[in-house]
N, C-alpha and C positions, 0 to 999 in steps of 0.2 A: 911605217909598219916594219918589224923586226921576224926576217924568216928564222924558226925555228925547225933544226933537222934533228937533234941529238935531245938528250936530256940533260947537258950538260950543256949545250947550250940554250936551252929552257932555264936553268940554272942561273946560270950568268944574267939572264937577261931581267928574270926576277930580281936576282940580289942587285941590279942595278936599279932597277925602278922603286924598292924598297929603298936604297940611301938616297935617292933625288927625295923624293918627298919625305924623307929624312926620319922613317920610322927604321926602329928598333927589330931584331925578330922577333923576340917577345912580343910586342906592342902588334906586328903584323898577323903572330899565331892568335892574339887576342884580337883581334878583328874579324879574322878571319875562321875562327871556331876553330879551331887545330891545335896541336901539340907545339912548343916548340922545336922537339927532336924533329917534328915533320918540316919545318920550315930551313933545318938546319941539313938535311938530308936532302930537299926538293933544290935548296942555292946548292949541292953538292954534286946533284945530277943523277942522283939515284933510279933507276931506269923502272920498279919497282912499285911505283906510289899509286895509291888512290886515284883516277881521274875528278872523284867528286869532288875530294879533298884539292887537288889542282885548283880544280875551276873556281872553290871558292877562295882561293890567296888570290886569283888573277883577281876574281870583282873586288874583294878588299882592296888591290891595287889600285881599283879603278879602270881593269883594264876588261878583255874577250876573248872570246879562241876565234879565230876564222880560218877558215881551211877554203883553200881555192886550187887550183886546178885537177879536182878531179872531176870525171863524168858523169854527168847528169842524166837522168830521163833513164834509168834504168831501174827496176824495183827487183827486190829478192821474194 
């Protein structure tokens, strides 16, 4: 699992998982319903974006969001 604190290193970490399985951005913004400027803006670290638009590059990766250590058992 790769911690993400920044969105630039949200960035990085997508543009790397995007050339292991060896798509294109194009081919990734077309997977993933998005623009390419949004794929080119999200590998750049744009602090900015969509969450929805996020989450859907991650499952086109094949990847998930997990968030852990925050606390639990509390409601608003």
């Amino acid at each position: 699992m790769t911690s993400i604190r920044s969105p630039q290193q949200l960035g990085r970490a997508l543009r790397a998982a995007r050339k292991q399985i060896g798509l294109t951005q194009p081919q990734l913004a077309l997977a993933a319903g998005v623009g390419v400027r949004f794929i080119v803006e999200l590998e750049a670290g744009k602090p900015t974006l969509r969450l929805e638009s996020v989450l859907r590059v991650l499952h086109a990766l094949g990847g998930c969001l997990c968030i852990e250590g925050l606390v639990t058992g509390t409601e608003d």
